[in-house]
NUZA-481000 format. One record per atom (N, C-alpha, C, O): x, y, z. Coordinates in steps of 0.1 Angstrom, whole numbers, padded with zeros to 4 digits, always signed. Layout:
XYZ...
//
This chain:
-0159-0118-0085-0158-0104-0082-0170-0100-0074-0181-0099-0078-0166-0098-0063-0179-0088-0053-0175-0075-0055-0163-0071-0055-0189-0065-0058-0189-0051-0060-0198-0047-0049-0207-0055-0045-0196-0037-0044-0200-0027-0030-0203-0010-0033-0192-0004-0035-0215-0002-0035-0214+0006-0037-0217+0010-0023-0223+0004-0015-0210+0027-0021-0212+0036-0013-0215+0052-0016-0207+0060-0020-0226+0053-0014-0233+0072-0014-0230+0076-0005-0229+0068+0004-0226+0088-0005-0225+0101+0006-0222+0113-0003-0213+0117-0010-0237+0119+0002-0236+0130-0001-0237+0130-0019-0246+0124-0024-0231+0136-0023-0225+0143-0038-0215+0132-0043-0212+0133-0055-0210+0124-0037-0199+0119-0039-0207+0100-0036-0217+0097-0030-0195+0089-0047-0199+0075-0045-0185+0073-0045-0176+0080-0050-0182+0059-0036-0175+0047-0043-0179+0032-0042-0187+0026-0036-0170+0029-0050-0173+0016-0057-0166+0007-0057-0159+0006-0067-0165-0004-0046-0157-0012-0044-0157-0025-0053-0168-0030-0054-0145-0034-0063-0143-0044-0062-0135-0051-0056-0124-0048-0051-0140-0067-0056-0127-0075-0050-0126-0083-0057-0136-0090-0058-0115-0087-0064-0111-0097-0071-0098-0106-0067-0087-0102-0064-0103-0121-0067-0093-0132-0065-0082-0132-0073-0082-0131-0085-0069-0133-0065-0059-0135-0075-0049-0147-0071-0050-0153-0061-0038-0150-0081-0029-0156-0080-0015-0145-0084-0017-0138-0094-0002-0144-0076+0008-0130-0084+0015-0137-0071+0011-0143-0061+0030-0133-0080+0037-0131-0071+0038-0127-0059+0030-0118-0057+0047-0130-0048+0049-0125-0034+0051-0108-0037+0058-0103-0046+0045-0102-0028+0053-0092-0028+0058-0090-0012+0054-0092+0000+0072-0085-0021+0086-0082-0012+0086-0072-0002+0082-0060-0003+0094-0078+0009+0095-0063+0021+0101-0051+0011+0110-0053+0003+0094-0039+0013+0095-0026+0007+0090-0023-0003+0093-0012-0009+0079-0035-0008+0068-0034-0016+0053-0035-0011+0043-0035-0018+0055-0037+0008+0044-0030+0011+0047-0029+0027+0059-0027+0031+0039-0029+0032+0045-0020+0047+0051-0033+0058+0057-0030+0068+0050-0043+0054+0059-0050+0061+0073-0056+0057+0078-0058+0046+0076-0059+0072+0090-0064+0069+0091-0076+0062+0103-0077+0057+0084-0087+0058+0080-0096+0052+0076-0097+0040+0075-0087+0034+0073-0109+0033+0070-0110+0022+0054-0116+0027+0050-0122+0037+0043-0108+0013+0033-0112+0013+0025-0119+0002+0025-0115-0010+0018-0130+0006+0017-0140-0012+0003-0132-0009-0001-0133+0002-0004-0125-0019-0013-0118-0023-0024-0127-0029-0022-0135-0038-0033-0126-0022-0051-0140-0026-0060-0126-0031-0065-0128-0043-0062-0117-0026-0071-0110-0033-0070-0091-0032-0067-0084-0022-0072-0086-0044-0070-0073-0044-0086-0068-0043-0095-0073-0049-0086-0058-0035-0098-0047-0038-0098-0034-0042-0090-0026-0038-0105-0032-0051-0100-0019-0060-0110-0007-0054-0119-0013-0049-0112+0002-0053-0119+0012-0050-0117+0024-0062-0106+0027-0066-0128+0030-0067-0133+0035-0076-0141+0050-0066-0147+0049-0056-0138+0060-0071-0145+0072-0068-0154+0082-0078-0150+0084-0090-0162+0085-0076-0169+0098-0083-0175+0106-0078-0181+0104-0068-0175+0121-0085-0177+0128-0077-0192+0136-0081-0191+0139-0093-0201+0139-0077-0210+0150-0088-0210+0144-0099-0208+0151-0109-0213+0132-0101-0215+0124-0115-0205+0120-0124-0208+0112-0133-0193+0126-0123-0181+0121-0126-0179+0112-0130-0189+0105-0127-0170+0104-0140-0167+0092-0143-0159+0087-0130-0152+0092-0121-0163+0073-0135-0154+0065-0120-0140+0064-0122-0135+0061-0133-0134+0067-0110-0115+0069-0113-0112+0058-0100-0118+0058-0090-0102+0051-0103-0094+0042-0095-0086+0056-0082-0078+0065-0083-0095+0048-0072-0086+0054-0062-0074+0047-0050-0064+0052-0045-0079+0036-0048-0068+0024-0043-0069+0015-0048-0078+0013-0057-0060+0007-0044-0056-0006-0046-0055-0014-0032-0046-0009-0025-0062-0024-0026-0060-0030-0008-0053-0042-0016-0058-0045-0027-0042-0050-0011-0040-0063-0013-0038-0073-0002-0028-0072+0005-0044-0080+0000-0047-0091+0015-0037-0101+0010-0034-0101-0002-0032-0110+0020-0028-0121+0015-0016-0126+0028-0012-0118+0036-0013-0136+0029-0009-0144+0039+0010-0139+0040+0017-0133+0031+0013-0143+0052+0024-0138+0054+0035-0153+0048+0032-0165+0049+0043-0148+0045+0054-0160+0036+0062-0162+0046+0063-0153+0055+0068-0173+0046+0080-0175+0059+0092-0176+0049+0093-0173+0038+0103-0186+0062+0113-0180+0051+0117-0193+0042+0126-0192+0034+0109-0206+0044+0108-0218+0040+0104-0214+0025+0111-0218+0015+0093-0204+0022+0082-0203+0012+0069-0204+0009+0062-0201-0001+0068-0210+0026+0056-0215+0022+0044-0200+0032+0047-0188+0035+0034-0207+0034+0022-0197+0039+0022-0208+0052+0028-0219+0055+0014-0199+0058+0001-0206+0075-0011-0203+0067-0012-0193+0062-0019-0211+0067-0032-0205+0063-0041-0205+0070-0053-0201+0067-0038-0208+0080-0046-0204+0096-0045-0188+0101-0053-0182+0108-0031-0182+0094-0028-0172+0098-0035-0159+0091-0039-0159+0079-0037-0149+0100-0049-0137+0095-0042-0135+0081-0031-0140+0079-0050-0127+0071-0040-0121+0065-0036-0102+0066-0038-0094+0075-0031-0102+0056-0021-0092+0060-0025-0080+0052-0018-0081+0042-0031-0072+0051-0035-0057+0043-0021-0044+0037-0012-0039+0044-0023-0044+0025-0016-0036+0022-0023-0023+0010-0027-0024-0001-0022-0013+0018-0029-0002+0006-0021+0005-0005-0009+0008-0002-0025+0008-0014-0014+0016-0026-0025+0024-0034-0035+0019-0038-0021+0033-0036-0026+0045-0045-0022+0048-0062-0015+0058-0065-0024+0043-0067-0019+0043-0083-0016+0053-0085-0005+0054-0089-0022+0065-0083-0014+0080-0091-0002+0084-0083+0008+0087-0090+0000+0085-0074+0012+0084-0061+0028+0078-0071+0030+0066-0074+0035+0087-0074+0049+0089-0076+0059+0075-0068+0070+0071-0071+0050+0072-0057+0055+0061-0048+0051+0045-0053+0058+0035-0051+0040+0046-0058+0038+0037-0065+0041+0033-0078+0041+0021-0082+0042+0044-0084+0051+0041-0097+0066+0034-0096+0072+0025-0102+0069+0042-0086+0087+0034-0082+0085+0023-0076+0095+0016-0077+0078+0019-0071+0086+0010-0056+0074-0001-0057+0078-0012-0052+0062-0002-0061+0056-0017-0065+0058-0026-0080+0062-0022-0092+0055-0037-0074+0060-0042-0086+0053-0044-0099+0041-0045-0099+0060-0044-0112+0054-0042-0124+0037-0051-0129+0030-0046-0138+0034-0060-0122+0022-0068-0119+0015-0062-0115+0004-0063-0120+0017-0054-0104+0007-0051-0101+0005-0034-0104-0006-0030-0105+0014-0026-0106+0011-0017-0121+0000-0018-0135-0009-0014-0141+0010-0026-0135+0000-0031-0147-0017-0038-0144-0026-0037-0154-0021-0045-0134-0027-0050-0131-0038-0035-0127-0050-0036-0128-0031-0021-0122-0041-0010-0120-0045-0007-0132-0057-0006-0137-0034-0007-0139-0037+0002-0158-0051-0006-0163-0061-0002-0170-0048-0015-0160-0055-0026-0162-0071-0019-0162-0078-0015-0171-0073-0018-0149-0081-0016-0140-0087-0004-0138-0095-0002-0129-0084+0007-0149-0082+0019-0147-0098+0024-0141-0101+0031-0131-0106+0018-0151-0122+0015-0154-0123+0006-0151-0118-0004-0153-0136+0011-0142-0142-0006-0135-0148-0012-0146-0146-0006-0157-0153-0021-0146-0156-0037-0152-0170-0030-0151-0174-0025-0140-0177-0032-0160-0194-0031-0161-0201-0043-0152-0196-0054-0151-0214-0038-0145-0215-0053-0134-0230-0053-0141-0236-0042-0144-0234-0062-0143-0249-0075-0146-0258-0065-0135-0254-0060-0124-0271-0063-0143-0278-0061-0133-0283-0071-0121-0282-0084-0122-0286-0066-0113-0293-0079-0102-0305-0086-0108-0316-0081-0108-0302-0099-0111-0312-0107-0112-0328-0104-0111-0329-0100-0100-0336-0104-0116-0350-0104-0110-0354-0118-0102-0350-0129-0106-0362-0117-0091-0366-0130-0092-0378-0138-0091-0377-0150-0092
//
């Protein structure tokens, strides 16, 4: 898991990225016409004025599926964004990765940096 914080202003976020293995997801579960096998999700976290941190996206990368099954892994991969509170998200992605935000709702506590 890599974490990234960002200040501006009054306001932070807080990036993770975590490796995964999940199902393909299916044309009209993200903006392409294709299916995409998903390698890694990045979560983005916001706060505002000291706020507790709230899940604000979801990015999922991951290679384009052909129609064999298989991947290119030479090939870029493929970005897809989704917004967990979003009415659209509730319908139309798949239960994995629902659950996979609930999950997530709260970031993960990070280790301080080493001394050295």
């Amino acid at each position: 898991m890599a974490v990234e914080y960002v200040l501006t202003e009054q306001s932070a976020e807080r990036r993770m990225v975590y490796r995964l293995t999940a199902p393909d997801l299916e044309p009209g579960q993200s903006e392409y016409p294709f299916p995409i096998r998903p390698q890694t999700v990045r979560l983005t976290y916001t706060s505002s004025n000291g706020s507790p941190w709230a899940l604000y996206c979801l990015e999922i990368a991951g290679l384009r599926v052909r129609k064999d099954g298989t991947v290119n892994p030479a090939s870029f991969a493929h970005t897809t964004r989704c917004y967990p509170d979003s009415e659209h998200f509730q319908r139309s992605k798949p239960a994995w990765l629902r659950e996979f935000a609930e999950r997530h709702r709260v970031p993960a506590a990070v280790a301080p940096r080493p001394s050295v």
